[in-house]
C-alpha positions in Angstrom: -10.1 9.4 -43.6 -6.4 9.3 -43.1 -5.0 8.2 -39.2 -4.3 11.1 -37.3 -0.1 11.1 -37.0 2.2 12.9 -34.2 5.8 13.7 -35.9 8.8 14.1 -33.9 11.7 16.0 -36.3 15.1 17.1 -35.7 18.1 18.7 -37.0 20.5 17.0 -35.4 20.8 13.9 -38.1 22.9 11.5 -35.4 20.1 12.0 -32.9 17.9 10.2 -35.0 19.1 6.7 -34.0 17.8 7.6 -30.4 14.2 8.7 -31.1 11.6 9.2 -29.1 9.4 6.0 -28.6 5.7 4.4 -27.7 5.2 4.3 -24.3 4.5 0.6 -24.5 8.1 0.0 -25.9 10.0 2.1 -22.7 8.2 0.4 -19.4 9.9 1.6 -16.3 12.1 -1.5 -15.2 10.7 -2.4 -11.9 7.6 -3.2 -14.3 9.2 -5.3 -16.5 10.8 -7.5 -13.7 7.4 -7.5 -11.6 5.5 -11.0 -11.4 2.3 -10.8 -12.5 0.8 -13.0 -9.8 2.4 -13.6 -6.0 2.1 -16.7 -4.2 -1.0 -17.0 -1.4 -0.6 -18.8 1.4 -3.2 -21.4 2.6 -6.3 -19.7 4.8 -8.6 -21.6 6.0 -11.8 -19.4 5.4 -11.5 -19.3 1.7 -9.0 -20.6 0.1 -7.4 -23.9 1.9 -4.6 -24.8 -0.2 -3.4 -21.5 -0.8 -3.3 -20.0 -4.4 -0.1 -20.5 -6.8 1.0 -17.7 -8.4 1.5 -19.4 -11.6 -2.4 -19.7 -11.7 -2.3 -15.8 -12.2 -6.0 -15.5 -10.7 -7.5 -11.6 -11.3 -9.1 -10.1 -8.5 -6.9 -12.8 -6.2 -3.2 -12.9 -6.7 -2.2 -11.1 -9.6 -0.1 -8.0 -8.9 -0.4 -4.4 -10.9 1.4 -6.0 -13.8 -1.6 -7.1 -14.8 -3.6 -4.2 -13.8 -5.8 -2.5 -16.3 -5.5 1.0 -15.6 -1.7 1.1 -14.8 -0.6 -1.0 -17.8 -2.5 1.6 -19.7 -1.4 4.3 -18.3 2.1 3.3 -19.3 1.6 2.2 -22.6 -0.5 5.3 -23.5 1.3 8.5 -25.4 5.0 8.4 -26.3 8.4 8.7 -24.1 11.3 11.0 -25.4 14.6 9.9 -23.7 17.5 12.8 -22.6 19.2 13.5 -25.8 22.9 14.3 -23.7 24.6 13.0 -20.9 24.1 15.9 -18.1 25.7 16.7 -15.0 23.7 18.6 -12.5 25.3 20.1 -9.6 23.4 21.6 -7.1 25.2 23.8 -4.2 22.4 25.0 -1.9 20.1 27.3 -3.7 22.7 27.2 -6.7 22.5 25.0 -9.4 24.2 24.1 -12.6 24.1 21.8 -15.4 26.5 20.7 -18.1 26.2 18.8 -21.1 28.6 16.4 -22.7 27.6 16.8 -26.3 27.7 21.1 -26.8 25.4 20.7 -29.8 22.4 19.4 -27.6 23.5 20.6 -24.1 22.0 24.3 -24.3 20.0 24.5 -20.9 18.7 27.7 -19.5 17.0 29.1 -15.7 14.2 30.0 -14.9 13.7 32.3 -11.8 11.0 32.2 -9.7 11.4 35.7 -8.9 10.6 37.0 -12.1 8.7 34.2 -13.6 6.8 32.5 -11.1 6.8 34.2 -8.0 3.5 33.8 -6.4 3.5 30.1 -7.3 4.2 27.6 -4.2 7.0 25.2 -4.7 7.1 21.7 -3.3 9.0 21.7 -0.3 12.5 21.0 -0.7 13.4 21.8 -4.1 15.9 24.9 -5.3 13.2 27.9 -6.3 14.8 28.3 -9.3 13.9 26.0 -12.4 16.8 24.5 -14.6 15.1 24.7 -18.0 16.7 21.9 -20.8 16.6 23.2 -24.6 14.8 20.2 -26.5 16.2 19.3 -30.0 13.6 17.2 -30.4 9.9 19.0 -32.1 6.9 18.1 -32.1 3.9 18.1 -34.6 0.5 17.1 -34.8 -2.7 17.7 -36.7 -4.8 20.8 -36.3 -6.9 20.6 -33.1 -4.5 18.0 -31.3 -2.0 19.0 -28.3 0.4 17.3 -26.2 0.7 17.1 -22.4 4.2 16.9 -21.3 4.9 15.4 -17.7 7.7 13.2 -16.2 7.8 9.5 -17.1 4.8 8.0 -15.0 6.1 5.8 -12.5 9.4 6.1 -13.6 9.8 8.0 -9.5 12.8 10.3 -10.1 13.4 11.4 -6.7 16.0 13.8 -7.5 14.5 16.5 -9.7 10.3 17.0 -11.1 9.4 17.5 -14.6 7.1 20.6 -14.6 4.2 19.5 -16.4 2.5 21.2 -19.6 0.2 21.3 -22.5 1.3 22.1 -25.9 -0.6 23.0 -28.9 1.5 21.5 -31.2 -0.3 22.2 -34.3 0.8 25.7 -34.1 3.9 25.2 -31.8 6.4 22.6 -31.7 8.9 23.2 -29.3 9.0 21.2 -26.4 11.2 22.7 -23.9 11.7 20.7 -20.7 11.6 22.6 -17.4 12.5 20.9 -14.4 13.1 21.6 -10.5 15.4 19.7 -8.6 15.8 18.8 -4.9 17.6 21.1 -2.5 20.0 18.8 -1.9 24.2 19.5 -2.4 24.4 16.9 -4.8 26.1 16.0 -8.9 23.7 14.5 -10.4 24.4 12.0 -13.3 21.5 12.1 -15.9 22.9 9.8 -18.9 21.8 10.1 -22.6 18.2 7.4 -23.2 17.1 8.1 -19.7 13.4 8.5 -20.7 12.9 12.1 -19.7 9.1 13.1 -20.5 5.8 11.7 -21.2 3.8 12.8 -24.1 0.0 12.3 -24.1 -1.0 13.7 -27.6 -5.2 14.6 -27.2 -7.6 16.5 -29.3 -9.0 19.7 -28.0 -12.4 20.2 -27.3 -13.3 16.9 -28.6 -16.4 15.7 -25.7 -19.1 18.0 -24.1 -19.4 18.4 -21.0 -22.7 16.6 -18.8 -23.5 16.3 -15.1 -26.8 13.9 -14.8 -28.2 11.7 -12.4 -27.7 8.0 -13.2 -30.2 6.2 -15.0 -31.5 2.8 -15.5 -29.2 2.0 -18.6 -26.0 3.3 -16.4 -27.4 0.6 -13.7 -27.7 -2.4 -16.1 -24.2 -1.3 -17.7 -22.9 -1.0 -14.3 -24.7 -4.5 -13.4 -23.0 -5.8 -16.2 -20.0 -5.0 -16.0 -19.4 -6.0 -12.9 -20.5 -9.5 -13.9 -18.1 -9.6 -16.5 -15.3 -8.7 -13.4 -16.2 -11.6 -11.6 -13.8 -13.6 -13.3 -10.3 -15.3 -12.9 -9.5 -16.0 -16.4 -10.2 -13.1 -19.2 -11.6 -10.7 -17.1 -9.9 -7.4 -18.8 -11.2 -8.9 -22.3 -14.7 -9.5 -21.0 -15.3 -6.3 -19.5 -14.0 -4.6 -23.1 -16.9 -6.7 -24.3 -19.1 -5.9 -22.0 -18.4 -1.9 -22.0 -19.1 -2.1 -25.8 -22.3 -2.8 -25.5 -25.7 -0.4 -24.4 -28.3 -1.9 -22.3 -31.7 -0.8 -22.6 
């Protein structure tokens, strides 16, 4: 059986020396420059002569870098970086936004009064939701879909990506709606800023069960966390140790 495969197409040949990207290959900076380990100073209860950092101990000095469910998390799906420099200029409850390149700067509102009116907005951010026209599609095979949400941990305090799912099997426009702080303000948002977060997934792919824990989830439990009592290889062991079923 073939390996299931996203496509990203476009027909804007130039933009194809700024595609979109694995997550792995477009951490957020502050990631990339985080230690993986800190220094601990000495304490007398446990550990006397404090704890360099180069020793990189799990479950004692390392910092998220090393973290198994945020370096995941960022490495997981694909990032597709703003195809245009923009200029966003917000004005009280008016907003505007302009692109540099007018091939790939079409953008578009979206008013909560006629499209979202009974929906609660975060507090703080102009009702109405500046929508950017994506040159970039999206395909994947039949039964797979995409969720579409900001960058994680990228923290863009001036504007939110409004999340979504797309069945792209059938539909592969991505369209990027956004709503931005209420705040008078020209925003610069330059061309390779990553700009959303794709998680392809395939629908309807587990069922659904609500149980009571057994013996086996015990031992697997019990194991596990023996394999996490480690300093050295602890992500690896408990990979090993998930893999297997105890009876």
């Amino acid at each position: 059986m073939s390996q299931p495969k996203i496509e990203f197409f476009t027909e804007v040949e130039p933009l194809l020396r700024y595609p979109p990207v694995r997550a792995a290959k477009a951490m957020p900076d502050w990631f990339r420059r985080m230690e993986p380990a800190i220094e601990l100073p000495p304490s007398a209860s446990e550990w006397p002569f404090g704890v360099s950092k180069d020793l990189r101990l799990s479950n004692v000095n390392a910092t998220i870098k090393r973290c198994p469910g945020v370096l995941s998390f960022l490495a997981e799906g694909y990032i597709v970086p703003l195809w245009t420099d923009y200029i966003v200029q917000v004005r009280g409850e008016t907003i505007y936004a302009h692109g540099a390149n007018p091939k790939l700067a079409r953008v578009g509102t979206h008013s909560k009064k006629h499209q979202y009116a009974d929906m609660p907005l975060p507090e703080g951010y102009v009702t109405d939701a500046v929508k950017f026209i994506n040159p970039w599609k999206v395909r994947t095979p039949p039964g797979w879909s995409v969720l579409v949400s900001a960058p994680f941990y990228q923290f863009d305090d001036r504007f939110l990506v409004v999340p979504g799912v797309i069945d792209a099997d059938v539909y592969h426009h991505m369209h990027v709606n956004t709503l931005f702080r209420r705040v008078n303000a020209d925003h610069k948002l330059p061309m390779g800023m990553p700009f959303i977060h794709l998680l392809p997934f395939q629908r309807g792919a587990l069922e659904h069960e609500v149980r009571l824990a057994t013996e086996a989830d015990r031992k697997r439990l019990e194991q596990l966390d023996f394999e996490g009592q480690r300093f050295f290889g602890k992500n690896q062991a408990i990979r090993a140790g998930g893999n297997d079923d105890p009876e």
